[in-house]
C-alpha positions, 0 to 999 in steps of 0.5 A, a space after each residue: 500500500 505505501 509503494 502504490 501511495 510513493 508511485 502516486 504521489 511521483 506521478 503528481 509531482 509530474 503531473 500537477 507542474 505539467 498541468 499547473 503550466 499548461 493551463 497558464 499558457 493555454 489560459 494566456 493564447 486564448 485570452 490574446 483571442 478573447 480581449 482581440 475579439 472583443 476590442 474588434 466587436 466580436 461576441 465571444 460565446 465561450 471561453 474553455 480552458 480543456 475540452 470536452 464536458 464541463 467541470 466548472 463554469 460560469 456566465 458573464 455580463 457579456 454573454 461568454 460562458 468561462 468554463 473548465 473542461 475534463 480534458 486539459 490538453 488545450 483550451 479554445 474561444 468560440 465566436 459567434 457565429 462559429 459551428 465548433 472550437 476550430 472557428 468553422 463558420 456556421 453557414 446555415 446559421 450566418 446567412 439568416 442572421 439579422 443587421 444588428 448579429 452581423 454586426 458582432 459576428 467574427 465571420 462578417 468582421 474586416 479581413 485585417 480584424 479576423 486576422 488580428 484576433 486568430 494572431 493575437 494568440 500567438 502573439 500573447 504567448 511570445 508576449 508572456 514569454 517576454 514580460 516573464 522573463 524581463 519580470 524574472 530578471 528584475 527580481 531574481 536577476 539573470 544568470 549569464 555565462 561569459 564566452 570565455 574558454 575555461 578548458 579545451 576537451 583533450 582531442 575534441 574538436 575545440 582543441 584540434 582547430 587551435 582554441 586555447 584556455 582564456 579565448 573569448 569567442 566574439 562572433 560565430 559566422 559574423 554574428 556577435 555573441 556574448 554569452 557561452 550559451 550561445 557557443 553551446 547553441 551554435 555547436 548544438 545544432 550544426 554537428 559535421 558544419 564548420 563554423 568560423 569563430 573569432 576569438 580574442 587572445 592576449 589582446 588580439 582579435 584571431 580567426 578559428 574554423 571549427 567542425 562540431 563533432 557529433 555525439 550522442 549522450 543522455 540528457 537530464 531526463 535520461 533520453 539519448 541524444 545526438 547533437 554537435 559538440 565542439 569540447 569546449 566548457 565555459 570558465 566559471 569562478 573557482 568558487 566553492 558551492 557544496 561540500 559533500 560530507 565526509 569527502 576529502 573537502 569536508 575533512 580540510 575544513 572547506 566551507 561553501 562561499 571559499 573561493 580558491 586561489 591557488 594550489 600547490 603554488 599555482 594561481 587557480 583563475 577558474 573552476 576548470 584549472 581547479 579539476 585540472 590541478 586535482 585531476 593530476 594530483 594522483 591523490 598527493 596532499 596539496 595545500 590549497 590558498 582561500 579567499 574566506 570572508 576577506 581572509 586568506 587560509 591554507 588548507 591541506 587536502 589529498 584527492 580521493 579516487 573514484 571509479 566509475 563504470 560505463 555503459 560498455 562495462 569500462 571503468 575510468 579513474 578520476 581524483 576527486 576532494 568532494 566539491 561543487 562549483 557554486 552557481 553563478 550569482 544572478 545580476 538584477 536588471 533595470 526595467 530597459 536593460 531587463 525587456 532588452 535581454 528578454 527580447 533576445 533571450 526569446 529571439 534566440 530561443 525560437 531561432 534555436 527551435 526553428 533550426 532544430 524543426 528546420 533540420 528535422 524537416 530536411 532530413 538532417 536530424 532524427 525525429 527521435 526527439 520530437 516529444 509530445 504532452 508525455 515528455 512535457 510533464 516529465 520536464 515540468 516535474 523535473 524543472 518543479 524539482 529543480 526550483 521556481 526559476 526552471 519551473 519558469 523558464 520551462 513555462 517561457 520556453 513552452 510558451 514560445 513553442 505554443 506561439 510559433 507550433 500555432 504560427 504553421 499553416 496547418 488548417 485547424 491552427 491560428 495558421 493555417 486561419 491566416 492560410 485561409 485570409 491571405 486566399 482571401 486577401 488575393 481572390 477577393 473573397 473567402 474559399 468556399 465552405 467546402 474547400 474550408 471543410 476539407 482542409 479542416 479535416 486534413 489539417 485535423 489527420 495532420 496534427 492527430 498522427 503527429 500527436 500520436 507519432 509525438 506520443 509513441 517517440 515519448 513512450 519509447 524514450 521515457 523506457 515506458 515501452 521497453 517496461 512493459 516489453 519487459 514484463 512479457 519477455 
């Protein structure tokens, strides 16, 4: 009995953050409709967050019925006028309409009004997108990795093309980055591309071409993935986070907060040369120089050794004293310099996921990793766990999603609404209904096969599928 209430209980700390998220996003895409509609004259029967029978609900003074549904993947907004969620006219019921209906029905509204409310949607998710995040930066502040080389991987790609510890990566492919996020972008999703880097080094601008090297590792929720990998890892402060008890660290006398200066007599300028210095050690006691509340200690310390086992039944020896780097300090933005960096932060994220789309249409790229509502929930339990701000964050990077997923002309999507008004815009007059009703439905097949293909591809990365082959075999 107390196994079935801990499954249940981890099947909700999934479960509720995934539906806690969805319902939020949903809730701002369909406000968007909503308060365009309205602006436009439009009379809004209802306003659903889910589909299907009803939960709970209740009417305003306009006449719009706010209800929550049984099924929560989604919601809707239904105009007058409409024959069902999708905003399919109803022809039978407009053509009898009187003077004073058509002047609130969304079907009878300008070209340039319908196609501003079916865009407000989108737009208001790339809109919370943007105030979330310049929110989250002005309160929490904004985590930011400077593009500066604090270790080159020992025969990677990086170290092949010349890079060196201390580089700072100005441009990849003429475009100025300033963040080693952006580094990590570009290698990601150009395995096998060489890429053009210019680097300052001693004070002096250099040229670098590099090719990603493709790999394949699994991610934090334990799925296999291939993306490009140049060997490279930021340099972060020497800066200790966490001391594990009963390790090496623990018995010196380390204490979280203690920045590290030197070992052995060799300067430490980052967190990377620190592993480096230990790494090499073999286990010898070292003295290590602190930074602790504005005084500096010696402390003494011997690496202990770790084996750990790979996949292929290898092990591999590493020295270790029992330490993690502390995460970098969030800055606090002012209220411009936070709605700047929001902007460019979800510019970046979008340009990175159509990329990633990009290559999965052309070939170039598996659709393993093309996830459904399955992986959603598991990486909305995961980012709960982690803390608030991954928990937002996720929300941003969904929300983005929702806008541009709505954006393709896909009949039955906002886009495929705005397919249907630029037809319009350069016959002179709307496509028939028939025509209308036959891209309903193959927009319908399209988006029901790829939720089931999404599905399937979370089933068989979450190991849903090999656990239950597994009980049979």
């Amino acid at each position: 009995m107390s196994m079935l209430l801990d499954s249940l209980a981890g099947i909700g700390g999934y479960v509720l953050p995934f539906l806690v998220v969805l319902t939020v996003l949903v809730f701002v895409h369909e406000l968007g409709h909503y308060l365009v509609a309205r602006w436009a004259g439009v009379r809004v029967e209802v306003f659903s967050i889910g589909f299907g029978p009803e939960i709970r609900g209740w009417t305003d003074k306009a006449g719009t019925r706010w209800k929550i549904a049984w099924i929560p993947f989604g919601g809707y907004v239904k105009f007058f006028g409409d024959v069902d969620a999708a905003s399919a006219p109803d022809a039978e019921k407009l053509s009898s309409l009187s003077e004073e209906d058509r002047r609130v029905s969304f079907h009878h509204k300008t070209l340039a009004q319908r196609a501003a409310v079916v865009s407000a949607g989108p737009l208001a998710n790339f809109l919370y997108a943007v105030v979330v995040l310049a929110a989250l930066y002005m309160t929490l502040g904004q985590r930011v990795t400077p593009a500066v080389v604090g270790r080159v991987i020992e025969a990677g790609a990086a170290q092949t093309a010349g890079f060196q510890v201390d580089d700072v990566v100005l441009e990849i492919d003429g475009d100025r980055i300033h963040r080693f996020e952006q580094l990590d972008q570009a290698a990601f999703l150009n395995p096998g591309r060489e890429l053009r880097f210019r680097v300052r080094r001693d004070g002096r601008e250099l040229d670098i071409s590099a090719t990603p090297a493709e790999v394949e590792r699994e991610d934090i929720q334990g799925i296999a993935r291939k993306f490009g990998d140049l060997g490279l890892l930021p340099a972060n402060p020497a800066i200790v986070g966490k001391v594990y008890p009963d390790s090496p660290a623990a018995v010196a006398g380390f204490l979280p907060g203690d920045r590290i200066l030197a070992i052995d007599g060799q300067p430490v300028a980052n967190f990377e040369r620190l592993q480096d210095l230990v790494a090499a050690s073999g286990g010898r006691r070292m003295p290590i120089e602190v930074l602790r509340a504005g005084r500096e200690l010696t402390l003494h310390v011997a690496a202990r050794r770790d084996v750990r086992a790979g996949k292929d039944g290898a092990t591999a020896d590493r020295w270790l004293i029992g330490i993690l780097r502390a995460p970098r300090t969030p800055v606090r933005l002012d209220l411009m310099t936070a709605t700047r960096e929001s902007v460019v932060t979800s510019y970046d994220m979008l340009a990175q996921t159509l990329a990633y789309v990009g290559q999965m249409i052309t070939g170039s790229r598996g659709t393993e990793d093309l996830g459904g509502p399955l992986r959603i929930a598991h990486a909305s339990g995961q980012a709960a766990q982690i803390g608030i701000e991954s928990l937002i964050m996720l929300s941003v990077l969904l929300s983005l999603n929702l806008g541009m997923i709505n954006l393709f002309p896909i009949p039955i999507l906002d886009g495929g609404h705005l397919l249907f008004y630029a037809f319009e815009a350069v016959r002179g007059r709307p496509m028939t209904e028939r025509m209308q009703e036959y891209a309903f439905r193959v927009g319908l097949a399209l988006v029901l096969t790829l939720t089931v293909f999404a599905t399937w591809n979370d089933l068989v990365n979450l190991r849903v599928v090999e656990f239950f082959t597994g009980l049979f075999s």
